[in-house]
N, C-alpha and C positions, 0 to 999 in steps of 0.2 A: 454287623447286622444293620440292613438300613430299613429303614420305616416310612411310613405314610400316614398322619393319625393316628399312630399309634399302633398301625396294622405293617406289619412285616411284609417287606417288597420284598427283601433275598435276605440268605443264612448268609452270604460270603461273596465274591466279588464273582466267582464262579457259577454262582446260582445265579445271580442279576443279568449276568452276560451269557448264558444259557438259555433253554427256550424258557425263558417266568413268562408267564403270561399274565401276571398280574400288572405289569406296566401297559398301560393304554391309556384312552382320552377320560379315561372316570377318574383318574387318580395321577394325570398328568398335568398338572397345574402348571400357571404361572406365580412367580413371587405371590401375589394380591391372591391368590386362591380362586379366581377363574380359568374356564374351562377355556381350553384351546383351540381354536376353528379347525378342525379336521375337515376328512374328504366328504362332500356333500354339503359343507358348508363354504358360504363366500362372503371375504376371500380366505379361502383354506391356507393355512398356516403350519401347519402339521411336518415338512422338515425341519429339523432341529438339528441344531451342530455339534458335532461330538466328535469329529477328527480318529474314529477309532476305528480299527476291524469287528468284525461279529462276536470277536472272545474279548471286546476291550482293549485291546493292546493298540498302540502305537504302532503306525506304516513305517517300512523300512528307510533309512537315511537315503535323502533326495527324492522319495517319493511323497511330495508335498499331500495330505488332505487336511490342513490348517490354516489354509488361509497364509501363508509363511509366518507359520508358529503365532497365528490369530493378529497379525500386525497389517495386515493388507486388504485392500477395499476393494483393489482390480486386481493383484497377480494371485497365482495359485489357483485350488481350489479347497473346497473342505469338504469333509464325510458328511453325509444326514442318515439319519435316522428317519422313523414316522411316529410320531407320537400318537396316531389312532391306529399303528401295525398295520394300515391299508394303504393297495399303491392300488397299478395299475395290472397286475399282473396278478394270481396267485399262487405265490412262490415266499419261497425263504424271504431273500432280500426284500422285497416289497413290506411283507409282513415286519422287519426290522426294526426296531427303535434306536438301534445305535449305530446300523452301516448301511443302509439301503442305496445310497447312489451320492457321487460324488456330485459338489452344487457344480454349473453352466451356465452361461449366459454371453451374452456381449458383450458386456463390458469388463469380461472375466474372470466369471465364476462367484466372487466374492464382494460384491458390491450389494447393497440395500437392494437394489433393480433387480440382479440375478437373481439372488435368493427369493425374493417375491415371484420371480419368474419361473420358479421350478415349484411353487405353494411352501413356501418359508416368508420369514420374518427375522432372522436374525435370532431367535430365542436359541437356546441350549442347554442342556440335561444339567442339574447342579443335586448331588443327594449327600446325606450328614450320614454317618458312620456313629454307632457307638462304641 
């Protein structure tokens, strides 16, 4: 079971990675317990790194979304998420918190630059288990 305040995010790793609609920008904090610049605000921050598919799991061997297994500044790329579940689009992926589009940029993908350059910062999903 993982929690938020005390308030129940998911029963199981299955609910969390499922549609919960309880993960958004109200209860998506940073460490210090501030909110997260989502879409509409600047500069929007709202991908977050999470190297996973829509159910949670792990991409298939050689198909990098880690960053090379979060070691790399320029090669690869990684998964995002939306921490406020809003893109550009109104669709699944968009709506995502944990697989919305792989990061990009020029100086590839994984660098402080790219990720700023797609509305990230580098931040990434971290939750405790009881």
């Amino acid at each position: 079971m993982a929690e938020f305040k005390g308030d129940v995010v998911a029963q199981s790793v299955d609910e969390l990675h499922g549609d919960n609609n309880k993960l958004g920008m109200p209860i998506s904090l940073t460490e210090r317990g501030t909110m997260v610049a989502g879409v509409g605000y600047t500069p929007n921050y709202h991908d977050v790194l999470t190297g996973s598919q829509p159910d949670g799991r792990a991409f298939a061997a050689g198909e990098d979304r880690t960053c090379r297994n979060w070691t790399s500044g320029t090669q690869g790329a990684a998964m995002v998420g939306h921490i406020d579940r809003k893109g550009l689009r109104d669709d699944a992926a968009s709506k995502s918190w944990n697989s919305s589009h792989p990061s990009r940029g020029s100086e590839g993908g994984c660098s402080q630059n790219d990720l700023r350059g797609t509305g990230g910062n580098g931040l990434f999903y971290c939750f405790a288990a009881n």
